[in-house]
MARVEXGU-668237 format. One record per residue (C-alpha): residue number from 1; residue in one letter; x, y negated, z negated. Coordinates in steps of 0.2 Angstrom, whole numbers, padded with zeros to 4 digits, always signed. Each point is the difference from the previous one (the first is absolute). Layout:
N
DRENNU/NUM/A/X/Y/Z $
...
This chain:
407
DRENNU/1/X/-0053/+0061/-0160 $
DRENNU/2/X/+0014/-0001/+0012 $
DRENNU/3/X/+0000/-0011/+0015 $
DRENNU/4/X/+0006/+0001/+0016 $
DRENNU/5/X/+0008/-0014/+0009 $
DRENNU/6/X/-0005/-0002/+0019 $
DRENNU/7/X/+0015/-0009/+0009 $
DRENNU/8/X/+0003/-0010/+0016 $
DRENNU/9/X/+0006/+0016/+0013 $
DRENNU/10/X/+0016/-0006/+0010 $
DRENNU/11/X/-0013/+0004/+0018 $
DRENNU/12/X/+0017/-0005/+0011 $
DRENNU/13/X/+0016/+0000/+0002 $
DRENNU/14/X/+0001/-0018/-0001 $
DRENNU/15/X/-0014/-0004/-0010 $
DRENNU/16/X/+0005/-0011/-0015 $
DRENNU/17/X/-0018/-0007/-0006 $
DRENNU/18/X/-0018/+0006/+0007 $
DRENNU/19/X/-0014/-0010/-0001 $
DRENNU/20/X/-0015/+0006/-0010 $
DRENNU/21/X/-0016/-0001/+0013 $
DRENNU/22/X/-0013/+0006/-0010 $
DRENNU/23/X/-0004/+0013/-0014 $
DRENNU/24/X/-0011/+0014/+0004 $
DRENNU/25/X/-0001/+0007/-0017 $
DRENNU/26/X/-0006/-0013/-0017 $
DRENNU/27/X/+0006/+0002/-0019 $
DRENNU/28/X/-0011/+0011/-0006 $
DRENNU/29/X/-0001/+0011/+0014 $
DRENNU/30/X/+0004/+0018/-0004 $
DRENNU/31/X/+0014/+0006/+0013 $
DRENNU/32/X/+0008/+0017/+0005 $
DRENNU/33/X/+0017/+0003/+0010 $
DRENNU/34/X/+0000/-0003/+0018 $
DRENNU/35/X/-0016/-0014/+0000 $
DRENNU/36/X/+0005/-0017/+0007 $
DRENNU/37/X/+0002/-0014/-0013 $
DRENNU/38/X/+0004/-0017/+0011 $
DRENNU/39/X/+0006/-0003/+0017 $
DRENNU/40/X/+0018/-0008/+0003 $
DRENNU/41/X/+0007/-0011/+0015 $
DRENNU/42/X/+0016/+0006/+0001 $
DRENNU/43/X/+0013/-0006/+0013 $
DRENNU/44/X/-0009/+0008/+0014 $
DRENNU/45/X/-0016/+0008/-0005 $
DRENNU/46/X/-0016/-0001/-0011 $
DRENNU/47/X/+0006/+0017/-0010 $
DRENNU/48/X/-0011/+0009/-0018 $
DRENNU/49/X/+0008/+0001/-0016 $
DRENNU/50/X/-0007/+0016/-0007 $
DRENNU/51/X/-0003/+0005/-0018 $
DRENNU/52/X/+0011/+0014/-0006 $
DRENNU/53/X/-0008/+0004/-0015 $
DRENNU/54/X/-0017/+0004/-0007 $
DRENNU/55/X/-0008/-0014/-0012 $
DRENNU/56/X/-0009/-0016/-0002 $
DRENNU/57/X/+0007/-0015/+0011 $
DRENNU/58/X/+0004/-0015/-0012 $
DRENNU/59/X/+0008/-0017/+0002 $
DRENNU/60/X/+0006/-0011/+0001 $
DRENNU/61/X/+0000/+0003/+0018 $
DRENNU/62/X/+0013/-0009/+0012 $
DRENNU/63/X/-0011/-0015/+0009 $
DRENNU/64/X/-0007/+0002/+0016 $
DRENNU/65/X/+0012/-0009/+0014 $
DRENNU/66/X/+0016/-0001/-0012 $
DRENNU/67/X/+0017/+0006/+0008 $
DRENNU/68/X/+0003/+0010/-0013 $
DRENNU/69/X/+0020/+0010/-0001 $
DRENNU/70/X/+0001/+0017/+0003 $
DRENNU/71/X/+0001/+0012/-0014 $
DRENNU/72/X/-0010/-0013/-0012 $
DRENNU/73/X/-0014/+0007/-0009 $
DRENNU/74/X/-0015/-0003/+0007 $
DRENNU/75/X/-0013/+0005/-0012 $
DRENNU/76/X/-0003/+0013/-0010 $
DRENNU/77/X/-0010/+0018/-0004 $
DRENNU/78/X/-0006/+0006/-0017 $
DRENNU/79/X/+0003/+0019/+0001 $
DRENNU/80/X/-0015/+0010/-0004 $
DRENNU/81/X/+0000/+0008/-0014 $
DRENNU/82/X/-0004/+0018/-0001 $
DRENNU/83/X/-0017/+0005/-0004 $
DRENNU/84/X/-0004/+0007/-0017 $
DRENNU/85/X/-0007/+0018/+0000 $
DRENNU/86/X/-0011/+0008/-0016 $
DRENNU/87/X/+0012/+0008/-0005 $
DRENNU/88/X/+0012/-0016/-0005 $
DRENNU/89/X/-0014/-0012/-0002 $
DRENNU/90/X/+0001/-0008/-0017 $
DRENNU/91/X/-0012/+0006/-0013 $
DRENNU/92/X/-0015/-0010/-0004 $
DRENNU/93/X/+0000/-0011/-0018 $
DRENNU/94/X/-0011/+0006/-0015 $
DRENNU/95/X/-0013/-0006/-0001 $
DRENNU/96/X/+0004/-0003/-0018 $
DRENNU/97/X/+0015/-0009/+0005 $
DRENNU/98/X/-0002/-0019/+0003 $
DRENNU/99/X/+0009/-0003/+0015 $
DRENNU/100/X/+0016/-0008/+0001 $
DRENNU/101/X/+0004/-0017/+0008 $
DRENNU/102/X/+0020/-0001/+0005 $
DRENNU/103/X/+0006/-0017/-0005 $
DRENNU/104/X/+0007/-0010/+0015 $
DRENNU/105/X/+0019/+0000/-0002 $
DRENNU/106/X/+0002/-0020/+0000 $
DRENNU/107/X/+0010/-0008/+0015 $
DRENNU/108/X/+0019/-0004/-0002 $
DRENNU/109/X/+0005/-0018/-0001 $
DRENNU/110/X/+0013/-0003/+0014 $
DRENNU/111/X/+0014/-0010/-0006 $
DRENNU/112/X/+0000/-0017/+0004 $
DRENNU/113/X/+0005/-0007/+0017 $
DRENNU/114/X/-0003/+0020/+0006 $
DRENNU/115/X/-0008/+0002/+0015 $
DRENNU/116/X/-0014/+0011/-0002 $
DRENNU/117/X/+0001/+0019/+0010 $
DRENNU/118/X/-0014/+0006/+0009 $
DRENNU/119/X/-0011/+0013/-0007 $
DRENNU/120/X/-0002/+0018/+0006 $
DRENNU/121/X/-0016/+0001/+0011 $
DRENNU/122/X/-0015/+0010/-0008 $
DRENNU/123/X/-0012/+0012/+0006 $
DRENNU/124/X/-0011/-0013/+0003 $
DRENNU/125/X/+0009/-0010/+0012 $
DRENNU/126/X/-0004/-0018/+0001 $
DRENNU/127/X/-0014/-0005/+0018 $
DRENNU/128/X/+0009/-0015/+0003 $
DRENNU/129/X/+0017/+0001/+0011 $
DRENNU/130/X/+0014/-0009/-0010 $
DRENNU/131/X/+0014/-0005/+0012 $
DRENNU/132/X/+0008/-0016/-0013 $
DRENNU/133/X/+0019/+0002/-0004 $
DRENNU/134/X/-0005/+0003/-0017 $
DRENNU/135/X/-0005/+0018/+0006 $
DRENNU/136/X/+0010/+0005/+0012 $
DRENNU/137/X/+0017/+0005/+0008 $
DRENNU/138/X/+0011/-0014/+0001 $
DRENNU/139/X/+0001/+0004/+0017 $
DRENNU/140/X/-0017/-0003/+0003 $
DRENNU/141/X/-0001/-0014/-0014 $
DRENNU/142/X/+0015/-0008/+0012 $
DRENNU/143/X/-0010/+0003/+0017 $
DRENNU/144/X/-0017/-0010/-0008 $
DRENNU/145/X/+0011/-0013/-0005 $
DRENNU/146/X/+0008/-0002/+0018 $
DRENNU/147/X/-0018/+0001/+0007 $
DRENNU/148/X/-0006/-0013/-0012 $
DRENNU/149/X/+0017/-0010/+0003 $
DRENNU/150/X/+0008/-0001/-0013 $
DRENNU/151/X/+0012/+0011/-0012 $
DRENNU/152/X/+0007/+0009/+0015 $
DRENNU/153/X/+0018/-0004/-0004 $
DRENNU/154/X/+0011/+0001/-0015 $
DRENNU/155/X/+0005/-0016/-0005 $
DRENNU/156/X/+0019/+0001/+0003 $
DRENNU/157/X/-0007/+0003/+0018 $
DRENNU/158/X/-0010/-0015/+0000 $
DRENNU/159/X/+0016/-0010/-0006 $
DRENNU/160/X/+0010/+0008/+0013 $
DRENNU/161/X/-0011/-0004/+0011 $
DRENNU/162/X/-0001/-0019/-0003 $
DRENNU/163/X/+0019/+0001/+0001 $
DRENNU/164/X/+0000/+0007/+0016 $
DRENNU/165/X/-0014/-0009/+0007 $
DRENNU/166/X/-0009/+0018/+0004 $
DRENNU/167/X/-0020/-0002/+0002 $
DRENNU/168/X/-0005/+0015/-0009 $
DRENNU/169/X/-0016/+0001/+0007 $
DRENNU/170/X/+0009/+0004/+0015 $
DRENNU/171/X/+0009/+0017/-0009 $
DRENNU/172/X/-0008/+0018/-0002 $
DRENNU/173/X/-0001/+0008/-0017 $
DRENNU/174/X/+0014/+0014/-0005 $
DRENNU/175/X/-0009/+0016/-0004 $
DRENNU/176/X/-0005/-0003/-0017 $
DRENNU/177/X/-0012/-0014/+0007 $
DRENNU/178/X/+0013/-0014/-0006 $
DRENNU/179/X/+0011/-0014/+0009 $
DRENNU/180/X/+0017/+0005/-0005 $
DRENNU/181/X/+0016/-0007/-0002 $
DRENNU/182/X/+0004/+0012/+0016 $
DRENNU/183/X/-0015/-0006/+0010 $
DRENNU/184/X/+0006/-0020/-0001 $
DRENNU/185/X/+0019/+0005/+0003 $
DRENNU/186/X/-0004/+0011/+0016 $
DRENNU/187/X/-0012/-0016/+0005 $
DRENNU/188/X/+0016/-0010/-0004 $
DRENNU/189/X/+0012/+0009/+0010 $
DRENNU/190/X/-0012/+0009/+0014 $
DRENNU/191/X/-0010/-0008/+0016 $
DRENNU/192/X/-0004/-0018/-0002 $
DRENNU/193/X/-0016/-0002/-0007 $
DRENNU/194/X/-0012/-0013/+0006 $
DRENNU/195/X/+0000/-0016/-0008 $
DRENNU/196/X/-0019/-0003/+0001 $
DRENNU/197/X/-0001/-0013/-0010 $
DRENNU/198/X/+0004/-0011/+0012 $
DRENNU/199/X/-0013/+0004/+0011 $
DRENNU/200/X/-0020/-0002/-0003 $
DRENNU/201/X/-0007/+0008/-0015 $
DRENNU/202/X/-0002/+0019/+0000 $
DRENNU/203/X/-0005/+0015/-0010 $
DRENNU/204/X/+0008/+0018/+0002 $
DRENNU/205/X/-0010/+0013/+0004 $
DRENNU/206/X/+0003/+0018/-0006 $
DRENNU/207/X/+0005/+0010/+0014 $
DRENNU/208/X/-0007/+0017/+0004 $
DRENNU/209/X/+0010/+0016/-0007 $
DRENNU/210/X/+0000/+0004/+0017 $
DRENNU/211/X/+0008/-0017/+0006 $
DRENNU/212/X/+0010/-0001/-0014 $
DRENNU/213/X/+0009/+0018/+0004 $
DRENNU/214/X/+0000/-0006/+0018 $
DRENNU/215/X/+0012/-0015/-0006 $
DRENNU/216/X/+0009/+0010/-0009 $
DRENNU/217/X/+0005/+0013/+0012 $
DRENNU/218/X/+0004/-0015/+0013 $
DRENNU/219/X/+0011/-0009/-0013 $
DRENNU/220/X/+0009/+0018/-0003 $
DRENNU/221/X/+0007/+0000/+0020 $
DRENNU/222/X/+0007/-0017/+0001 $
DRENNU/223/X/+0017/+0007/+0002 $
DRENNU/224/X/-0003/+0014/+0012 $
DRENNU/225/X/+0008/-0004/+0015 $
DRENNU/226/X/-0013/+0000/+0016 $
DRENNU/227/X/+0000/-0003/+0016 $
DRENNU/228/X/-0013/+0000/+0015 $
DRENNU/229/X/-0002/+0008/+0016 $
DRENNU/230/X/-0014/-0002/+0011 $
DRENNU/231/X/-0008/+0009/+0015 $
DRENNU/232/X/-0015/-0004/+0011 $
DRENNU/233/X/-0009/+0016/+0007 $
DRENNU/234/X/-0017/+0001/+0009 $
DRENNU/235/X/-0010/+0009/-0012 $
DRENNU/236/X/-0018/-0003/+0008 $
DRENNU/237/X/-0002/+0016/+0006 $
DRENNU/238/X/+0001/+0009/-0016 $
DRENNU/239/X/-0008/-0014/-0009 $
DRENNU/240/X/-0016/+0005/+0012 $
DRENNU/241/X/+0001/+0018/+0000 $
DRENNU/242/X/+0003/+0001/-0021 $
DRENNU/243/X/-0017/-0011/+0002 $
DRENNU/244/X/-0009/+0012/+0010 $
DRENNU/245/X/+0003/+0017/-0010 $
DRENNU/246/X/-0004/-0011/-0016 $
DRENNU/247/X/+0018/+0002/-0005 $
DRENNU/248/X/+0009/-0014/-0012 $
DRENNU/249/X/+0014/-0008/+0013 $
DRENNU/250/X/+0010/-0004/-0018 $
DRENNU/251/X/+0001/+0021/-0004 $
DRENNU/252/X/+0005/+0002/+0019 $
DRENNU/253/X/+0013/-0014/-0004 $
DRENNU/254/X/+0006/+0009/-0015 $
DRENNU/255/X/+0000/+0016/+0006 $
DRENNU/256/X/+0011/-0006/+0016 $
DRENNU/257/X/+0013/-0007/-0015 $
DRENNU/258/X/+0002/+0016/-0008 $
DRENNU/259/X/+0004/+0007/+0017 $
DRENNU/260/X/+0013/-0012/+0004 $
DRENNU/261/X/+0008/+0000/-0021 $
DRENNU/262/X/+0001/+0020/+0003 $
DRENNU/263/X/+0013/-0006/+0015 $
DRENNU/264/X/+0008/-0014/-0009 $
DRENNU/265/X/+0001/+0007/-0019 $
DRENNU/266/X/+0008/-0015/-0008 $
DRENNU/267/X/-0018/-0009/+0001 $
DRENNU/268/X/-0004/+0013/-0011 $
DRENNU/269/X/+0015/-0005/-0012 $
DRENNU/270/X/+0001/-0015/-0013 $
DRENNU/271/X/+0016/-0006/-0009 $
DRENNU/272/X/+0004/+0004/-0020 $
DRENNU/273/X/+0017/-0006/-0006 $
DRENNU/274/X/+0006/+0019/+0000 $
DRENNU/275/X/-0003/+0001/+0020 $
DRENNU/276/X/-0017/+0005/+0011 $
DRENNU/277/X/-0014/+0009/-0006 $
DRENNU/278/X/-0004/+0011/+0014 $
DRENNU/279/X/-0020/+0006/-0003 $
DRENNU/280/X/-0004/+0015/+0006 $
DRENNU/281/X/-0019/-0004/+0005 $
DRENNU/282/X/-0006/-0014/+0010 $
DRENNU/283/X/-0013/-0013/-0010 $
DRENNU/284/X/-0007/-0016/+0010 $
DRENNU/285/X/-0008/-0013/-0010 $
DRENNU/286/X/-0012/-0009/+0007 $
DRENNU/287/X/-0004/-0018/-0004 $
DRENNU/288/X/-0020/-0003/-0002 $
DRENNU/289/X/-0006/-0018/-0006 $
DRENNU/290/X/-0011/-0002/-0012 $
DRENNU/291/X/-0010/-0012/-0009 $
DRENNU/292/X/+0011/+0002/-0014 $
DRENNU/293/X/+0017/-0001/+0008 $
DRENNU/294/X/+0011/+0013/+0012 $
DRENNU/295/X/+0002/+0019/-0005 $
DRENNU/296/X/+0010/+0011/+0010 $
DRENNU/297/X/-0007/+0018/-0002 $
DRENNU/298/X/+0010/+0014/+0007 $
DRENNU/299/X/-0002/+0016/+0011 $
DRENNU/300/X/+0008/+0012/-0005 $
DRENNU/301/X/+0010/+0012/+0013 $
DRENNU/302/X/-0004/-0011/+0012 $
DRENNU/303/X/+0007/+0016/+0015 $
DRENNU/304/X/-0015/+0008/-0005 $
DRENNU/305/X/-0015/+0000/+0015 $
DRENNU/306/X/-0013/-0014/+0003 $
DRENNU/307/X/-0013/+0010/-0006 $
DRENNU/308/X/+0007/+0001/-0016 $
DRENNU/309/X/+0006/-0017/-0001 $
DRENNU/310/X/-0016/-0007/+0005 $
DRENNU/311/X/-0009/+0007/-0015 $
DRENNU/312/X/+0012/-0004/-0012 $
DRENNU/313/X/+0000/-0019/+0005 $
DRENNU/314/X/-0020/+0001/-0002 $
DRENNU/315/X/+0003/+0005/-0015 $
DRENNU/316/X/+0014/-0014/-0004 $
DRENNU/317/X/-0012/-0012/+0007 $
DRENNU/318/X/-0014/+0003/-0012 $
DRENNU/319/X/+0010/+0003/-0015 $
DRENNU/320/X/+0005/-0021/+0006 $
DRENNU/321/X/-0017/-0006/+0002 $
DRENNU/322/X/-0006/+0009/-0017 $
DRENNU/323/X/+0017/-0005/-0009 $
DRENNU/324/X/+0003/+0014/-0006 $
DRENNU/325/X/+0020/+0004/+0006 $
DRENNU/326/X/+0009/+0009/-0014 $
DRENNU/327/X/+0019/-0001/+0003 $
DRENNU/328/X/+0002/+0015/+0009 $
DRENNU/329/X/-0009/-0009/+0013 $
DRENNU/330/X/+0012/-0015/+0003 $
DRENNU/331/X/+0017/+0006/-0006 $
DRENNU/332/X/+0016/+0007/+0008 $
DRENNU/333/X/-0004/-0005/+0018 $
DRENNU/334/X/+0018/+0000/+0011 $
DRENNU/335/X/-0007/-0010/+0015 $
DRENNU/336/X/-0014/-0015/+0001 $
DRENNU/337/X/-0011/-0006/+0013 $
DRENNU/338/X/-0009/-0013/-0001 $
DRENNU/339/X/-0013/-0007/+0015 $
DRENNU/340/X/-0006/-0015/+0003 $
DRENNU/341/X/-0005/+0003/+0016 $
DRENNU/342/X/-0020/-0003/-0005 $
DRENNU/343/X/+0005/-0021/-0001 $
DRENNU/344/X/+0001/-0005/+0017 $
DRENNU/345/X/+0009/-0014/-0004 $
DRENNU/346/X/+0013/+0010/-0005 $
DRENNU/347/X/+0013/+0003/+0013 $
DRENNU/348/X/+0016/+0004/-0012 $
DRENNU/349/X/+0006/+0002/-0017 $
DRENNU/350/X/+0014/+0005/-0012 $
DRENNU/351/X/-0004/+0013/-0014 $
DRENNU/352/X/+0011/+0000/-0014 $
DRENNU/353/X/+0008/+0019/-0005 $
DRENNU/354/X/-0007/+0006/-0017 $
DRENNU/355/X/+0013/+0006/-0011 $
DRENNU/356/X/+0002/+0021/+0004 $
DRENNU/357/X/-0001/-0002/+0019 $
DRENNU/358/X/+0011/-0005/+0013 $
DRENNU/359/X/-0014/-0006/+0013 $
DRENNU/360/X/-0015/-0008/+0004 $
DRENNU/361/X/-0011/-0002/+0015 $
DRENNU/362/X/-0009/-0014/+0003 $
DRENNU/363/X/-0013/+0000/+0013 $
DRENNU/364/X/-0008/-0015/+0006 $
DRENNU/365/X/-0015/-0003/+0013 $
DRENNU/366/X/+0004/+0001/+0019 $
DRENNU/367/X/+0006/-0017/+0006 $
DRENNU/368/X/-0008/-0010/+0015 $
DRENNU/369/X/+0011/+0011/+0011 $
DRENNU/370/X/-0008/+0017/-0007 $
DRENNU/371/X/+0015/+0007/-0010 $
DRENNU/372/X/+0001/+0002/-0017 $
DRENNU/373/X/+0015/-0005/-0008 $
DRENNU/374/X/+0008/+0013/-0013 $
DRENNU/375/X/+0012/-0007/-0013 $
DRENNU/376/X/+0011/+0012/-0011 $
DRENNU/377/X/+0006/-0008/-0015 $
DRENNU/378/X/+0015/+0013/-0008 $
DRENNU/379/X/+0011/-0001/-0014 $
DRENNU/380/X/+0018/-0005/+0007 $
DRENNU/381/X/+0008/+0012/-0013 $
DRENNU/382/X/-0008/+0014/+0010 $
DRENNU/383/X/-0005/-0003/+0018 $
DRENNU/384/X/+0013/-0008/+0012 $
DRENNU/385/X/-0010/-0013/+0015 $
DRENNU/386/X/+0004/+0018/+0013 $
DRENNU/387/X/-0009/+0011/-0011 $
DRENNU/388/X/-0016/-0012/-0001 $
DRENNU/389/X/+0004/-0003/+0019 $
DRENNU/390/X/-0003/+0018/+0003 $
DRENNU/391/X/-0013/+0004/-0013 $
DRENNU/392/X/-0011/-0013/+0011 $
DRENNU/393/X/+0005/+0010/+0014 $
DRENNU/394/X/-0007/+0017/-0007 $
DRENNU/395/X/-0014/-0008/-0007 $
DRENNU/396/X/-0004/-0008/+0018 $
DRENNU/397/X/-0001/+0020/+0007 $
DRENNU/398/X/-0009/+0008/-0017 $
DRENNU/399/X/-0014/-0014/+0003 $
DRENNU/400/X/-0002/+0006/+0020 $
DRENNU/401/X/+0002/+0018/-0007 $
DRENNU/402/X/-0015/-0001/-0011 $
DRENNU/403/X/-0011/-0008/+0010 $
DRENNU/404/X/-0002/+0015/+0011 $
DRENNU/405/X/-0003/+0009/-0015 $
DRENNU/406/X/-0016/-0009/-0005 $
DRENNU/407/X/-0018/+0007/+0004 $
């Protein structure tokens, strides 16, 4: 009987490991293409891992809250079969035949010190969900370890991390689930890390794939170039009438920035080492919070009207609140805007550019004199202090513009 392997899908563009959440399908259970086998936290989002085959799910199945690397097997599914027909089914014995017992082909001997392989599952798949390195990929065999701390490194590591005096407990696994010689050099050679064990004693706790991307994302801008502008505009009035026709003051915010980009077309820009990447389209990201960390999702055409707008960022919303946010959903924004102007006690703030843009908008809550202060963050490399200096401007009128326009 063949078998099919069921792998760990690459559900992002950054997505290096997903996190099993819980499998929705047993060994034993009989399976056909497109039903959902497991749930996965990727970077972002709780996303499905689907079966693409008809069968029989069988373990051993990857263990439920493992970071698993992408492309590793999973599990796997027994193919079904095809069913026998009259025509092909095998003739019944004689009766005056005595009925023949195949001998059992005896087991090989491994040679000594051998480790042994694993055997092909059967039909009959085990009940019990094996997860032990004995079984598994060495990706996940690596991940368990990790979790159960221990085995996560490979001993020249470990020895190079003595040498260097690098706390491994500190360092993120390579892809294959392993601290690597690369791991400890780019410790040795990057960012300080903290010595904690000079302080009290601590534990490390795993970070959400969600905080963990975030991390990551920030770490990737360290060397852009920024600067900040800031503005303070009196924005009480459209505050008051987005509240009265039930409008979200954050869209009218957005929609005001895609007005004022579509005069200043270098916020719709980022840098690449071959020159700007002018986009045709304008997409605003949006930060939301959420219990799991931030995620930015995007409107895409942002020129479009309110009304359209409006319904797609109800739809954005709930996809947040449900996480369920497929990539689509949160990738190749050119500007970001992110409000904080629900915390009173925040009067300003710097936002840092995501890698892609030139800009972001930060927008804090009105001050004790009733303005609200707007800080520009913009990559250097694009944007010169005018151009952010007149964007403010446009942005000023485009805010005073559509607030006559909401009913």
């Amino acid at each position: 009987m063949s078998k099919t392997a069921v792998t760990l899908p690459v559900l992002s563009d950054t997505m290096q490991t997903g996190r099993i959440i819980r499998w929705l399908k047993q060994p034993g259970d009989t399976v056909k293409r497109g039903d959902v086998l497991a749930e996965v936290e990727s970077d972002k989002a709780i996303m499905d891992v689907e079966a693409y085959a008809d069968g029989v799910l069988v373990g051993p199945l990857a263990a439920v809250d493992t970071d698993v690397a992408v492309k590793s097997i999973i599990a796997w599914i027994d193919n079904l079969p095809p069913q026998p027909t009259a025509a092909t089914s095998s003739p019944a014995p004689s009766p005056s035949a005595p009925p023949q017992t195949p001998a059992a082909a005896p087991a090989p001997t491994p040679p000594a010190g051998a480790t042994p392989t694993p055997t092909e599952p059967t039909s009959a798949p085990p009940t019990a969900v094996v997860a032990t390195g004995a079984t598994t990929s060495p990706v996940l065999a690596a991940a368990l370890a990790a979790r159960e701390g221990g085995g996560a490194a490979s001993p020249f590591a470990r020895g190079l991390a003595t040498e260097l005096g690098i706390d491994l407990s500190l360092l993120k696994p390579g892809t294959d689930g392993r601290i690597g010689t690369a791991q400890v050099l780019a410790a040795a050679i990057g960012p300080q890390l903290p010595h904690l064990d000079l302080g009290p004693v601590h534990r490390i706790e795993r970070p959400t794939p969600l905080k963990a991307a975030m991390a990551d994302n920030m770490q990737r801008t360290v060397h852009t170039p920024t600067f900040h502008v800031t503005t303070a505009l009196d924005l009480r009035a459209i505050d008051a009438a987005a509240q009265a026709a039930h409008q979200s003051f954050t869209l009218l915010l957005a929609h005001a920035c895609a007005q004022a980009i579509d005069k200043h077309p270098d916020f719709n820009a980022c840098w690449t080492p071959g020159g700007l990447a002018r986009r045709e389209r304008i997409d605003i990201a949006i930060a939301v919070d959420t219990d799991g960390g931030l995620i930015t999702p995007v409107l895409r055409d942002a020129m479009r009207p309110l009304a359209e707008l409006a319904e797609d960022w109800r739809e954005l919303r709930d996809k947040v609140a449900r996480r369920r946010l497929v990539p689509a959903d949160y990738t190749g924004a050119t500007f970001y805007l992110s409000n904080l102007g629900m915390f009173a006690a925040v009067e300003q703030f710097d936002a840092i550019v995501p890698l892609g843009s030139a800009a972001i908008l930060a927008v804090a809550a009105p001050a004790h004199d009733g303005r609200t202060r707007l800080t520009l963050t913009c990559d250097h490399r694009v944007i010169a202090g005018a151009d952010a200096a007149r964007f403010l401007a446009t942005l000023a009128e485009q805010l005073q513009a559509t607030q006559a326009t909401i009913k």
